[in-house]
C-alpha positions in Angstrom: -11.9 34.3 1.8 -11.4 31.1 -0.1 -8.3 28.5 1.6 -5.5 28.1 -0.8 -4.2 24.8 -0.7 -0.9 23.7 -1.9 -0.1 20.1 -2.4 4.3 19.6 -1.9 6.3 16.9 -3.9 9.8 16.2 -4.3 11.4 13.0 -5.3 14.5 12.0 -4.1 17.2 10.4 -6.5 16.8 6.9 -5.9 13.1 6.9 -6.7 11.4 7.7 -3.0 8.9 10.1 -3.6 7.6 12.7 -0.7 4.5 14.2 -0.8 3.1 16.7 1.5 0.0 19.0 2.7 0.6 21.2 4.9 -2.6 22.5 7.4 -1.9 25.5 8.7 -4.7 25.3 11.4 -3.1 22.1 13.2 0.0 21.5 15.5 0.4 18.2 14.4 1.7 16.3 11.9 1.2 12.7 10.8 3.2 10.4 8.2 2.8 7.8 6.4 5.0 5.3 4.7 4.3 3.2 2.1 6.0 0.0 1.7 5.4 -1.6 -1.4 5.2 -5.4 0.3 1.4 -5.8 0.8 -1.1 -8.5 1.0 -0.9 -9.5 -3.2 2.8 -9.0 -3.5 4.0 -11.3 -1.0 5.3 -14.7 -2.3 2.6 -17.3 -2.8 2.2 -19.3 0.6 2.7 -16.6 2.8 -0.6 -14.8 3.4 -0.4 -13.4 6.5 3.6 -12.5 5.7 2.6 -8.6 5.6 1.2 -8.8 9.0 4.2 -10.2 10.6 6.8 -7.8 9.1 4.7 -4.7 9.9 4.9 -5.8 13.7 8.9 -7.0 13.3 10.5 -4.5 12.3 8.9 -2.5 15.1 10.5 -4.5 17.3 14.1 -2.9 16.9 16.4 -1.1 15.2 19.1 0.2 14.2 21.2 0.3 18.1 18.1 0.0 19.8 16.3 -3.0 20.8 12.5 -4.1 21.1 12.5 -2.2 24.1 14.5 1.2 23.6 12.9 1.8 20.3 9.7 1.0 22.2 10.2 4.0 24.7 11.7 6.0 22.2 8.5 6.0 20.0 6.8 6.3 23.2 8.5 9.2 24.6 8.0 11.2 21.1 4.5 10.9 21.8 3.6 9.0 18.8 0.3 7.6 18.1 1.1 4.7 15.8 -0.3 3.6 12.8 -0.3 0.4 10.5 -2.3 -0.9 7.8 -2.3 -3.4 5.3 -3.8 -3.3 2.1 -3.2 -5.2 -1.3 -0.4 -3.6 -2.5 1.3 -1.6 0.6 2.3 -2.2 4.6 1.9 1.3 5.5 3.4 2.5 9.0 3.2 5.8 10.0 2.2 8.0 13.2 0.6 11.3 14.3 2.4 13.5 16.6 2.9 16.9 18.0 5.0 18.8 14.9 7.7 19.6 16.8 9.1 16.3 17.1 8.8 15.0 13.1 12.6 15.0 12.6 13.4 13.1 15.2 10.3 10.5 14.5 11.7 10.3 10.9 15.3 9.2 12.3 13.8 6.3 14.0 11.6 5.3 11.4 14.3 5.0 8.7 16.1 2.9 10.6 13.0 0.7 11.0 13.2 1.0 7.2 16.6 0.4 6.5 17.9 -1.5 9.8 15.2 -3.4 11.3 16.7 -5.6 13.7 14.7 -8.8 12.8 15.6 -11.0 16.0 15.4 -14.3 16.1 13.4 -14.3 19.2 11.1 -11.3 18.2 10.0 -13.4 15.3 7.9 -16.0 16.9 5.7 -13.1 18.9 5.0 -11.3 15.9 3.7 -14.1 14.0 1.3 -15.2 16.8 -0.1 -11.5 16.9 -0.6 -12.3 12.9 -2.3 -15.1 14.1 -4.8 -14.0 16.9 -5.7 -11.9 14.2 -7.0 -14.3 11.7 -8.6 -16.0 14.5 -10.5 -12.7 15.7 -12.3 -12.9 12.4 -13.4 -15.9 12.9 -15.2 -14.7 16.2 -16.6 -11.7 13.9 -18.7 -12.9 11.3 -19.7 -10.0 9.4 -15.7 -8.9 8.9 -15.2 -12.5 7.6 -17.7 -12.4 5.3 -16.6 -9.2 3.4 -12.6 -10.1 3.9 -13.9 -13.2 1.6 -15.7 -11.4 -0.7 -12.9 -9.2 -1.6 -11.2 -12.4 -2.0 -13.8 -14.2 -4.8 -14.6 -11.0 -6.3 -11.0 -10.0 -7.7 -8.8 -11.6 -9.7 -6.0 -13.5 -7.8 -3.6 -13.1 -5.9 -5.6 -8.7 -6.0 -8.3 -9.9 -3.3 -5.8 -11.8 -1.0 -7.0 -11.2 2.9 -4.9 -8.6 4.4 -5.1 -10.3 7.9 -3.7 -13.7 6.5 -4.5 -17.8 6.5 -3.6 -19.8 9.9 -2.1 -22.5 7.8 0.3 -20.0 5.6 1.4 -18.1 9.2 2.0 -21.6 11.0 4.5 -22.4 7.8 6.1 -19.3 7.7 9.3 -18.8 9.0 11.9 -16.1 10.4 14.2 -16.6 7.0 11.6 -16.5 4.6 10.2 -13.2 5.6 13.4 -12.0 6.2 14.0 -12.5 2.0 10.6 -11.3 1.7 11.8 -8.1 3.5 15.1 -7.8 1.6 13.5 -8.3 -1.4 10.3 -5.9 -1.3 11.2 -3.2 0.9 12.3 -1.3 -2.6 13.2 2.8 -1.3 12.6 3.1 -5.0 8.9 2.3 -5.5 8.2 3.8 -1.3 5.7 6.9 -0.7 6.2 9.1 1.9 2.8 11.1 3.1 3.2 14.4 5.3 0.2 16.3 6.3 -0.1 19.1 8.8 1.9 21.1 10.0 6.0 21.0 8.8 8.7 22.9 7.0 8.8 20.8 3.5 11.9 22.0 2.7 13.9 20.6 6.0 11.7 17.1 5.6 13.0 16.7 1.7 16.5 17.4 2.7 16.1 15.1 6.2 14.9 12.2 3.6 17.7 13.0 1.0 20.0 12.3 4.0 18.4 9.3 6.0 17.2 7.6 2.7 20.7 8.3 0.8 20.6 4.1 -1.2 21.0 3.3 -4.6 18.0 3.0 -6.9 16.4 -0.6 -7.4 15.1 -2.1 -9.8 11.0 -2.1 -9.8 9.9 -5.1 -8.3 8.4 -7.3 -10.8 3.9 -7.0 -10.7 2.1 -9.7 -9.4 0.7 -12.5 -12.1 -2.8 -11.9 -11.8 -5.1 -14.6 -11.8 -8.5 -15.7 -12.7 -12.0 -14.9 -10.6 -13.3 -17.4 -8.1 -16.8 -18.8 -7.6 -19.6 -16.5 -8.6 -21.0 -17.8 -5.1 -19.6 -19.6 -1.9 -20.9 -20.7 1.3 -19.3 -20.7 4.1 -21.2 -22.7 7.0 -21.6 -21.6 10.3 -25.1 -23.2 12.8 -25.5 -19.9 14.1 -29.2 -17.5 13.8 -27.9 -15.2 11.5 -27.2 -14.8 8.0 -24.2 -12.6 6.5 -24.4 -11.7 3.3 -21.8 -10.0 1.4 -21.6 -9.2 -2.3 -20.1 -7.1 -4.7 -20.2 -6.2 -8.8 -18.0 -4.4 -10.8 -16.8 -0.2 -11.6 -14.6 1.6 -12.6 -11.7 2.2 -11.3 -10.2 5.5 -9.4 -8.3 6.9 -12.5 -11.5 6.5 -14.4 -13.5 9.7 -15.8 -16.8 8.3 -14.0 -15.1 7.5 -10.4 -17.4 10.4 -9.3 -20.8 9.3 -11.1 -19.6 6.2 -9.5 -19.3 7.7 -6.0 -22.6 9.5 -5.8 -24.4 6.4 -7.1 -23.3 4.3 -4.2 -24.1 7.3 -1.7 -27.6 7.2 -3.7 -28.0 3.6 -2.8 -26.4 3.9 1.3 -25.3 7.2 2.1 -27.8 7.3 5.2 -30.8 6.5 7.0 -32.9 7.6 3.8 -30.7 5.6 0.9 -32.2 3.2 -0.8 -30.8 0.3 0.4 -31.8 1.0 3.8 -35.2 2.6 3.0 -36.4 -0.8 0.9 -34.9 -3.5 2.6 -34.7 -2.7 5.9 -37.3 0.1 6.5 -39.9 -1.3 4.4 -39.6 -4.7 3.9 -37.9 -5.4 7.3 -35.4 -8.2 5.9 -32.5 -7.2 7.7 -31.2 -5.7 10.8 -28.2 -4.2 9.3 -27.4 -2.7 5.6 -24.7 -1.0 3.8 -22.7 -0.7 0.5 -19.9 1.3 -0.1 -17.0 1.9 -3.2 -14.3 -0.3 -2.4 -11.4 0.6 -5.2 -7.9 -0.7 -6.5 -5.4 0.6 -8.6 -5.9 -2.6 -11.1 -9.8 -3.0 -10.4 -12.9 -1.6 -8.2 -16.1 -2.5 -7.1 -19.6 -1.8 -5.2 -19.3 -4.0 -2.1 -22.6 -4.1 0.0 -23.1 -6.4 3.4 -26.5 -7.3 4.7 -27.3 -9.1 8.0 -30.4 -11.0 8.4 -31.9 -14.3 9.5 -32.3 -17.7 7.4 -36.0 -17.0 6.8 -35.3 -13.9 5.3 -31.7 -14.3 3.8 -33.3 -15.5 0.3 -35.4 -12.4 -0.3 -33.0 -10.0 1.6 -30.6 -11.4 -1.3 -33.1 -10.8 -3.8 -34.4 -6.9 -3.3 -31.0 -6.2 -2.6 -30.1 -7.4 -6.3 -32.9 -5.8 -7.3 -32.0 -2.2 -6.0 -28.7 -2.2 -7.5 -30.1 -2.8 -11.1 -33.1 -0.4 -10.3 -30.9 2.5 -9.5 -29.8 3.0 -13.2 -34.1 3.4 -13.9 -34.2 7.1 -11.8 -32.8 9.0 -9.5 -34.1 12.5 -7.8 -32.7 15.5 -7.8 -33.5 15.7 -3.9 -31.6 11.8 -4.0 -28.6 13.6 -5.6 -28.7 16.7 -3.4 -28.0 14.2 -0.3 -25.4 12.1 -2.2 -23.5 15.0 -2.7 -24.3 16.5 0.3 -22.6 13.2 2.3 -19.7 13.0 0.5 -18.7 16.7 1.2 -19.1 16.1 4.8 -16.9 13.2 4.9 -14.5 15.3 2.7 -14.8 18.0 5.5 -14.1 15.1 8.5 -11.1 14.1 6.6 -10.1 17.7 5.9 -9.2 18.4 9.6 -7.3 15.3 10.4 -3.8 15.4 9.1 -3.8 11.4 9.2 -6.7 11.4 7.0 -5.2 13.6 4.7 -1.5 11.4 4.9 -3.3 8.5 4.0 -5.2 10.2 1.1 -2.6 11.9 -0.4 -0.3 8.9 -0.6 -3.0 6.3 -1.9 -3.7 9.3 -4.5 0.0 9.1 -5.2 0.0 5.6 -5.7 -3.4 4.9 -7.6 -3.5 7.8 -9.7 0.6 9.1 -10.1 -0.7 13.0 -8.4 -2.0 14.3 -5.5 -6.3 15.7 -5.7 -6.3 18.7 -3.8 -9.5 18.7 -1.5 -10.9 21.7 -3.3 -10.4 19.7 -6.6 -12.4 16.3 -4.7 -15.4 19.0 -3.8 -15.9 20.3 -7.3 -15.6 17.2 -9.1 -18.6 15.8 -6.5 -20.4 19.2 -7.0 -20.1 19.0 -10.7 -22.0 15.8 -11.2 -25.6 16.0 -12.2 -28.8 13.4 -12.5 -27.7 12.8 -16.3 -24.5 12.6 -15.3 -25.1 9.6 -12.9 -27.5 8.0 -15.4 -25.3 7.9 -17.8 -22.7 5.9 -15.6 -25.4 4.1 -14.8 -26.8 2.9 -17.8 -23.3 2.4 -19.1 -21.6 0.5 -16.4 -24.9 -1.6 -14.9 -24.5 -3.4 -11.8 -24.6 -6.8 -12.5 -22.7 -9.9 -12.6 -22.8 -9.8 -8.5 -20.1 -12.5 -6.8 -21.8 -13.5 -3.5 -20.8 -14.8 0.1 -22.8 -16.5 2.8 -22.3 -17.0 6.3 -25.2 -19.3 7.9 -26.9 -22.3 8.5 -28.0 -22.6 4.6 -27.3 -21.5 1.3 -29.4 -19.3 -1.0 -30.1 -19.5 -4.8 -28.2 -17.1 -7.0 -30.0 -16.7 -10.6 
């Protein structure tokens, strides 16, 4: 007998919206909240800003200090969660169902009434920056935080994890008005998924959220492109290469052509890109692409690692297997595409903070919620022409580029 999903929404009068799944095979529940104060929206000069705040306002509120909200958290049984992407600090946690309401009560207050001690400050901002300087120990993350950066337009590809310089600048009052002025209820998503009573969570937020609407906060300016190709020197044996070209976007009609095509080209040991550059050719001891999408832009991002002998023609095939790929695909290529995808869909299908996340980046990118069911037939429904035809209308090309090594390579 086929599962019957049901995808909840309600959206409270000052703007907040609440969406849900429930998964009536789990005990737990997970939420997410999305802040709309990510890495692009924060002020010019403060990269690194969202990084800070998401740790802060951990660090009390409301009538409890770092330390009581610390063991209240704690003695909920909450396994926290906090990511920063472009446009959203998302905090959020996975617990046993039982205890959502109460988790809710504490994290409006880190919402609404974050403490934002004076003293808290300065540990939060170091934490921002061992960060940066953890990627700078791991070259391969490096490499692909600054091709997001080069490949979209300013300030869209802005590193998440933040600039030493920007964080040493930074100070307590200035992300305090960062924090008055973007943490907007108005233009927040709330994600449930698992198990809860939608009805009790929608009146619980009506109550703990209960501000005025705001006005929307006012989309970043975005820039021009950077470099088709930078260089980043480092005396070291390897070589990191990271580059990326153009798609479409999420909302777009072709997001699932777009979706097989990069499984056709790394969705496993027998993809393309493995199979040619690594397997045959052995130019690199590590290989992947993947979709890596906006709500303003998207793109095929693919890392290589290699060694300076090889970097130049590891470069080079790689190129050259992106723009093959729009020449001829298999059915039995297709078959495993699809067949990949639908077992990731199935992974994400049993964790309800899988299925928070997705249903509130859905929210945001594409103003609804995909059902599951909905994600599996649209991957089902794509064919060899289907692909093709993507491909042959949207060609891979036009490829920014990042090194990482003791020499640069030619880009024609």
């Amino acid at each position: 007998m086929a599962t019957v999903e049901r995808l909840d929404r309600h959206i409270l009068s000052n703007g907040l919206v609440v969406v849900g799944e429930p998964m009536d095979t789990v005990e737990s529940a997970a939420f997410d909240f999305m802040l709309p104060s990510g890495a692009s929206v924060v002020p010019e000069g403060c990269c690194g800003a969202a990084n800070v705040i998401a740790d802060w306002i951990l660090r009390g509120a409301g009538d409890k200090d770092n330390r009581q909200l610390g063991d209240a958290l704690d003695g909920l049984g909450l396994h926290r969660a906090c990511a920063i992407n472009s446009s959203h600090i998302t905090v959020g946690a996975a617990l046993e169902a039982g205890n959502l309401a109460e988790a809710l009560k504490l994290y409006a207050d880190v919402i609404l009434k974050p403490r934002l001690e004076q003293d808290q400050f300065g540990p939060a901002r170091q934490l921002a920056v061992d960060g940066v300087l953890a990627v700078d120990d791991d070259p391969r993350q490096k490499v692909m935080l600054k091709l997001r950066e080069h490949f979209y337009p300013s300030p869209l590809g802005r590193s998440p994890v933040g600039d030493i310089e920007e964080l040493k600048t930074l100070t307590a009052e200035k992300t305090r008005q960062i924090i008055k002025d973007h943490f907007n209820t108005s233009e927040t998503i709330f994600a449930v998924a698992g198990k809860y009573d939608f009805n009790a969570i929608a009146g619980q937020m009506e109550e703990l959220f209960d501000v005025e609407r705001r006005k929307p906060l006012r989309p970043a300016t975005v820039g021009a492109k950077a470099n088709k190709y930078t260089h980043i020197n480092n005396d070291g044996a390897q070589v990191h290469i990271g580059l990326m070209t153009g798609t479409v976007k999420p909302s777009n009609e072709n997001y699932y052509n777009a979706r097989v095509a990069v499984s056709i080209l790394s969705g496993g040991m027998s993809a393309r890109l493995f199979t040619e550059v690594r397997e045959k050719r052995g130019l690199c001891y590590a290989i992947g692409a993947r979709y890596h999408g906006l709500k303003e832009a998207a793109g095929i991002m693919c890392y290589a690692g290699t060694t300076p002998d090889k970097a130049q023609e590891t470069l080079e095939v790689i190129m050259a297997e992106f723009k093959r790929l729009g020449e001829g695909i298999s059915e039995q290529e297709l078959e495993r595409a699809k067949i990949g995808l639908k077992s990731a869909l199935i992974l994400q299908s049993e964790s309800s903070s899988s299925r928070a996340s997705g249903i509130g980046g859905d929210y945001y990118i594409l103003g609804r919620v995909r059902s599951l069911d909905e994600i599996k037939k649209r991957i089902e429904g794509t064919s060899v022409d289907s692909v093709l035809g993507f491909l042959r209308s949207h060609k891979f090309e036009n490829f920014t580029v990042v090194t990482i090594g003791p020499e640069e390579v030619n880009i024609s």
